[in-house]
C-alpha positions as CSV (number, residue, x, y, z in Angstrom):
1,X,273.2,71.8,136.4
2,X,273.0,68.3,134.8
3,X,273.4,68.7,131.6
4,X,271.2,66.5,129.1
5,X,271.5,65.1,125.6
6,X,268.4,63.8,123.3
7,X,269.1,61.2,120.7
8,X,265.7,61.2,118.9
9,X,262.6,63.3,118.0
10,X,259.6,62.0,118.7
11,X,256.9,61.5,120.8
12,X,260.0,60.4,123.4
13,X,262.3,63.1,122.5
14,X,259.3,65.6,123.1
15,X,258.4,64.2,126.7
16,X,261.7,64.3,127.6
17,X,262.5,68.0,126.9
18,X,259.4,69.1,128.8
19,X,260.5,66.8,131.3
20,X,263.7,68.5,131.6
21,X,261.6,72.1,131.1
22,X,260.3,71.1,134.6
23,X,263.8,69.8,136.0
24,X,265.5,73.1,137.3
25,X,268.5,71.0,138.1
26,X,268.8,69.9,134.8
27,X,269.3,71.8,131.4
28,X,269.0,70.7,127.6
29,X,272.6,70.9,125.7
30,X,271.4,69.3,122.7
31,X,269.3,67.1,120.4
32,X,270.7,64.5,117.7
33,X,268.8,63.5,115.1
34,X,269.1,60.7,112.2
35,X,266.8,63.5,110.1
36,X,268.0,66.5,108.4
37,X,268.7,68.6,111.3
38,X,267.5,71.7,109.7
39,X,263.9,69.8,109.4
40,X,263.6,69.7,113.3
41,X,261.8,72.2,115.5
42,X,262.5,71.8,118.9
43,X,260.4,73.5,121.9
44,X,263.8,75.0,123.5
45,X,265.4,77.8,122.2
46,X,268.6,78.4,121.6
47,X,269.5,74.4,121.8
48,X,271.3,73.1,119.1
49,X,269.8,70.0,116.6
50,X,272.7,67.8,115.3
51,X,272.9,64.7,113.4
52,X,273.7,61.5,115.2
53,X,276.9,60.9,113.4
54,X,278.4,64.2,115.1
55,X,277.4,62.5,118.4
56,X,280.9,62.0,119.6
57,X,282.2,65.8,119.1
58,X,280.1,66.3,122.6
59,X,281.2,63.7,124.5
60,X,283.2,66.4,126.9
61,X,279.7,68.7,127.2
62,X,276.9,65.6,128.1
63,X,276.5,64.3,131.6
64,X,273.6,62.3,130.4
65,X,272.1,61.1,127.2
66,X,268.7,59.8,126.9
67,X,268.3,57.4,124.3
68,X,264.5,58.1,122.3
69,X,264.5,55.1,120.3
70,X,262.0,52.2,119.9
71,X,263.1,48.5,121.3
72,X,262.1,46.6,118.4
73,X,265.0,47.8,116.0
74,X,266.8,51.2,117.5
75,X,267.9,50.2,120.8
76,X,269.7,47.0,120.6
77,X,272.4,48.8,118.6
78,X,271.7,52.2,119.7
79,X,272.4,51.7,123.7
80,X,275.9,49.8,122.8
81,X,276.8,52.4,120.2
82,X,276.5,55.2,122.5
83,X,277.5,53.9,125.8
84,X,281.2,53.9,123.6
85,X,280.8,57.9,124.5
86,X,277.9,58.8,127.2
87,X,276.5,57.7,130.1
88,X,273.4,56.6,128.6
89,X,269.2,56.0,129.8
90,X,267.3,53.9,127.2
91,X,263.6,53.0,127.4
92,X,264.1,49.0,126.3
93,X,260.7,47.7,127.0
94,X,260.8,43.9,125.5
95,X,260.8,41.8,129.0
96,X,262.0,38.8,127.1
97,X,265.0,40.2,125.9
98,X,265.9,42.6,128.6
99,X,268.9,40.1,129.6
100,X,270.6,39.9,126.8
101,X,270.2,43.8,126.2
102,X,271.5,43.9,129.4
103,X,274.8,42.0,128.5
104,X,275.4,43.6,125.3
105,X,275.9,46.6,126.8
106,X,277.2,45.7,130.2
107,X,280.3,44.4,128.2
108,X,280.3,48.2,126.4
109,X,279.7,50.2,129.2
110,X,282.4,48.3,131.7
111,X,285.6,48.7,128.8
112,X,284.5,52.3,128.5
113,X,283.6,53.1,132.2
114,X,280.8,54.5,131.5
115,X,276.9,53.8,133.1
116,X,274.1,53.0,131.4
117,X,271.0,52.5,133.0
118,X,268.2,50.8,130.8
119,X,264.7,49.8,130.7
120,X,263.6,52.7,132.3
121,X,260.0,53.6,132.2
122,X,256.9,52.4,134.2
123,X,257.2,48.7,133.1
124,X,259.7,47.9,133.0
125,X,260.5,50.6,135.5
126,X,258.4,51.5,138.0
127,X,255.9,48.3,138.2
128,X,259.4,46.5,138.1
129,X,260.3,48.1,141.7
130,X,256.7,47.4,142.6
131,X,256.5,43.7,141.7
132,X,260.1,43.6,144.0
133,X,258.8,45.1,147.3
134,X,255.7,42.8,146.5
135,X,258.2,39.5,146.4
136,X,260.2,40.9,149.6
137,X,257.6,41.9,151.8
138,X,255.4,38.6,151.2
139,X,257.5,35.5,149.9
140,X,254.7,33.7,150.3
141,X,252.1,34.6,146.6
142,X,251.4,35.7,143.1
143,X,252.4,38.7,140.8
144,X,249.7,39.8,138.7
145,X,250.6,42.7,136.2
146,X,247.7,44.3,133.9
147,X,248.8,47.4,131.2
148,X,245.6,49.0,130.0
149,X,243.3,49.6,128.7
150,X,246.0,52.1,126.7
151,X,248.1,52.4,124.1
152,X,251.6,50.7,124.0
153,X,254.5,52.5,122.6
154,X,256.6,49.6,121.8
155,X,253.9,47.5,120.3
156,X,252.0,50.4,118.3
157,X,255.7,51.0,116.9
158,X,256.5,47.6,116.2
159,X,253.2,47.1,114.5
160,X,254.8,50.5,112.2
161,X,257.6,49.0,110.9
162,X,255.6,46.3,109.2
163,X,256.1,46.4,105.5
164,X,252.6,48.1,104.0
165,X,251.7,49.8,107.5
166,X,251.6,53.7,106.8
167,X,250.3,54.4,110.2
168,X,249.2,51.9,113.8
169,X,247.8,51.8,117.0
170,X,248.1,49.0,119.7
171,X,245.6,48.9,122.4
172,X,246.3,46.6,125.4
173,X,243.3,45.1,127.4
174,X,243.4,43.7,130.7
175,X,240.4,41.0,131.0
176,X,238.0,42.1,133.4
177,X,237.0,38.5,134.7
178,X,241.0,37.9,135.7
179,X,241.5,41.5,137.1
180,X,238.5,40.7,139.2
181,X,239.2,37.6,140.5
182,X,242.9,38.4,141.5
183,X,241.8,41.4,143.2
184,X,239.3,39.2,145.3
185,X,241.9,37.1,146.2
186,X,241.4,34.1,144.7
187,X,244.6,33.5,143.7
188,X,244.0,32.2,139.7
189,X,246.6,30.5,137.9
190,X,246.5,33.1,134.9
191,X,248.1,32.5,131.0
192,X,249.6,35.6,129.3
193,X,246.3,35.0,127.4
194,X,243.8,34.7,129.8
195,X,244.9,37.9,131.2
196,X,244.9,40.5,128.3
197,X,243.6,41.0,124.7
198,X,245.3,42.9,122.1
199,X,243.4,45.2,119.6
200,X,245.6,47.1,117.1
201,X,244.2,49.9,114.5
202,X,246.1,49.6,111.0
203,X,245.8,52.3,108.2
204,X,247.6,50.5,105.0
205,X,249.4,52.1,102.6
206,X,248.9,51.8,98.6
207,X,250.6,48.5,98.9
208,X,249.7,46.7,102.1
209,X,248.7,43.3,101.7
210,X,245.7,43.2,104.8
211,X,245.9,39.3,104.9
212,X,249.6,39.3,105.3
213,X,249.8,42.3,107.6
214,X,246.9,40.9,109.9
215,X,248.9,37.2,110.1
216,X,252.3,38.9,110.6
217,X,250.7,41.0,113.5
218,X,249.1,38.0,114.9
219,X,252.4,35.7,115.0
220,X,254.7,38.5,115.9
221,X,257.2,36.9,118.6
222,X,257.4,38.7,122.0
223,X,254.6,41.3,120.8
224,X,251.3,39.5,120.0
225,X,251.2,35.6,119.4
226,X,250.4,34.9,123.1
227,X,247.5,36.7,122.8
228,X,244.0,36.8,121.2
229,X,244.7,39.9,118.7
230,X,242.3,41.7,116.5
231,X,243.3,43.8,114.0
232,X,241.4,46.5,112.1
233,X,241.8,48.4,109.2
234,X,240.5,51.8,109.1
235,X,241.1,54.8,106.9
236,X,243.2,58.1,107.6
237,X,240.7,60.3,108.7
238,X,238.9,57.9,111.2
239,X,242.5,56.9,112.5
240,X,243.1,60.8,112.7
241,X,239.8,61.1,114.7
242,X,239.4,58.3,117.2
243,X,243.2,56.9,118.0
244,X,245.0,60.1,118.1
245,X,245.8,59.8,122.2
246,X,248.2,58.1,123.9
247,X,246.5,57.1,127.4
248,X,247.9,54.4,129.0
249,X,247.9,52.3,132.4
250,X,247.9,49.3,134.5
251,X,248.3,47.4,137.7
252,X,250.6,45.3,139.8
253,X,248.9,43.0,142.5
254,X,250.7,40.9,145.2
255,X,248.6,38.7,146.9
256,X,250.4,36.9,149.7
257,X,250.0,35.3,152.7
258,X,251.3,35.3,156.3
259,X,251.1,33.8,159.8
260,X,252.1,30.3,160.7
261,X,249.5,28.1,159.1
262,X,249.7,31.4,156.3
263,X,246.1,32.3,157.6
264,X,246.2,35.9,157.2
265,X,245.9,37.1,153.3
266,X,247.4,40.5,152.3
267,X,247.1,42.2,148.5
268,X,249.1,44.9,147.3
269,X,248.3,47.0,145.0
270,X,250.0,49.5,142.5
271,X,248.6,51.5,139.8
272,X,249.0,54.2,136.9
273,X,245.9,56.2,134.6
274,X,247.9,58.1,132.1
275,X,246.4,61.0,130.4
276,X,249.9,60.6,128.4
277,X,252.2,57.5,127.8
278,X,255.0,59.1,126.7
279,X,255.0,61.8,128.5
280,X,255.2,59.9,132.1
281,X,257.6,58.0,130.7
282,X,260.4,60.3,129.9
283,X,259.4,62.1,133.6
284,X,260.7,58.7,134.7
285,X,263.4,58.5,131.9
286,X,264.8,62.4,133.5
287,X,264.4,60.9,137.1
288,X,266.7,58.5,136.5
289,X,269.3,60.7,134.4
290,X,269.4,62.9,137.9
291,X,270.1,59.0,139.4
292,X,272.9,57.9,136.7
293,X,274.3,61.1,136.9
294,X,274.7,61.0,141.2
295,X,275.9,57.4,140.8
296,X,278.6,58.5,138.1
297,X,280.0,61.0,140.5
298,X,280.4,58.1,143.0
299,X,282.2,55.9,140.7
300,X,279.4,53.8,139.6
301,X,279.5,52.3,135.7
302,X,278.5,49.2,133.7
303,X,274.9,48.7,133.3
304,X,272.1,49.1,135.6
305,X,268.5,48.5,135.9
306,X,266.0,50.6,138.1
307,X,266.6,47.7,140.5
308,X,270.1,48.9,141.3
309,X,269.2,52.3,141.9
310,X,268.6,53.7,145.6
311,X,265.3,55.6,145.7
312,X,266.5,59.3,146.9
313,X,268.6,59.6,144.1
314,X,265.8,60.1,141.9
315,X,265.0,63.2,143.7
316,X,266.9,66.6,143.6
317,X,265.8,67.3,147.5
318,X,268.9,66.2,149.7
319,X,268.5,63.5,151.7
320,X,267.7,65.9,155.0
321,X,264.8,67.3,152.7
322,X,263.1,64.1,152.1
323,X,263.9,62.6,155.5
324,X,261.9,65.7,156.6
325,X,258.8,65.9,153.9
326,X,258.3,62.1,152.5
327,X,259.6,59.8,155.5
């Protein structure tokens, strides 16, 4: 059995354990918690909940630690700070900064010989092994990635940690007239934003400012000031009502070309409808623990990307199995 750690609670730390529920080569040791640990209810019984700062007494009884944290401020000291003592998967979803993420805990990970594999979800993650076969397969086109219409994690929580924000959605929107035209294969050179729109759903508490909120929303870096942004306010109970799911989605297009003259055009196509963001992506989060923990036992450490991963070891079939049922 691989044995699996939680730091974190949430929404993440929830899809993960039913992820693992649904692993039978896996099993839950623990969760760690900044909170009280007494305040936690977890869905596993008998599993201990343990503050973060005792993280380092099971070092010895984790094969794999999944890292539940949010990009915008956990994870660029959480990944590092943990790598110290686990072989560690982390969700990192800010594509700008995903190289120096990957550095800081490369340079970790290496002096303690220990793996970490990060950015790990569906994108980056899965559209990110996508948009590579695309590239490979025909050299010769365009990458077109849409997310939505759904909710975004990452955004929705960075939107949270705004000073005056008690509660926020972020809704991503592909444009239909861009999807469209790339999918007829008309090749259009597309700006970040000509292809989506960004709507976000703010409930304020006693002392948000509206007009500052709205204008720090609008010219947050890496999150929303390359795109046309609305932001509404709305009150508890219609926040409670209408923006209580977490649906989700998107597509990856190749269209390339092949042939001498490049007369023959080709599209590929990827795509995701999630009934659950989170909950796909800690399924993918657990599929890659099964991976880091395989590529442990071979010797492998430092970081890693879903890149660097070899497909059948996301699976707990053998490689006869799936050379049998999937090839």
């Amino acid at each position: 059995m691989i044995r699996i750690g939680i730091v974190g609670y949430g929404n993440l730390g929830r899809g993960v354990e039913c992820a693992i529920k649904n692993s039978p080569d896996m099993e839950l040791v623990a969760v760690f918690t900044r909170r009280d640990p007494k305040s936690v209810s977890i869905l596993t019984k008998g599993v201990p909940v343990v503050h973060s700062d005792l993280a380092e007494e099971w070092k010895d009884k984790i094969d794999v630690m999944i890292l539940c944290g949010g990009s915008a401020t956990d994870l660029p000291s959480m990944t590092p700070k943990f790598v110290e003592m686990f072989n560690v998967i982390d969700s990192f979803d800010t594509h700008a900064k995903i190289p120096t993420h990957f550095a800081n805990v490369d340079e970790v990970a290496k002096r303690k010989h220990h793996l970490a594999l990060i950015a790990v979800g569906w994108d980056p993650g899965m559209f990110s092994i996508n948009r590579l076969y695309g590239n490979a397969i025909l050299p010769q086109g365009k990458d077109y990635t849409f997310w939505g219409k759904g909710v975004s994690q990452g955004h929705s929580d960075a939107v949270r940690r705004i000073a005056g924000v008690k509660n926020a959605k972020q809704y991503t929107v592909p444009v239909k007239e861009a999807l469209d035209a790339v999918r007829a294969g008309l090749d259009p050179e597309l700006s970040t934003r000509q292809k989506h729109t960004r709507e976000c759903f703010v409930v304020l508490d006693k002392n948000g400012d509206a007009t500052a909120i709205e204008n720090e929303i609008k010219t947050m870096p890496n999150y929303f000031a390359d795109y046309d942004t609305t932001v509404h306010f709305i009150s508890e109970e219609e926040f409670a009502k209408n923006h209580s799911g977490m649906a989700h989605g998107g597509f990856v297009i190749r269209s390339g070309k092949s042939g001498v003259s490049l007369e023959n055009s080709h599209i590929i196509e990827y795509s995701l409808k999630l009934d659950s963001n989170p909950e796909f992506t800690t399924s993918v989060l657990v599929a890659y623990a099964r991976a880091a923990y395989k590529m442990t036992k071979e010797g492998a450490y430092g970081c890693k990307t879903v890149l660097d991963v070899p497909p059948a070891y996301l699976s707990e079939k053998s490689g006869e199995e799936l050379r049998a049922s999937l090839l």
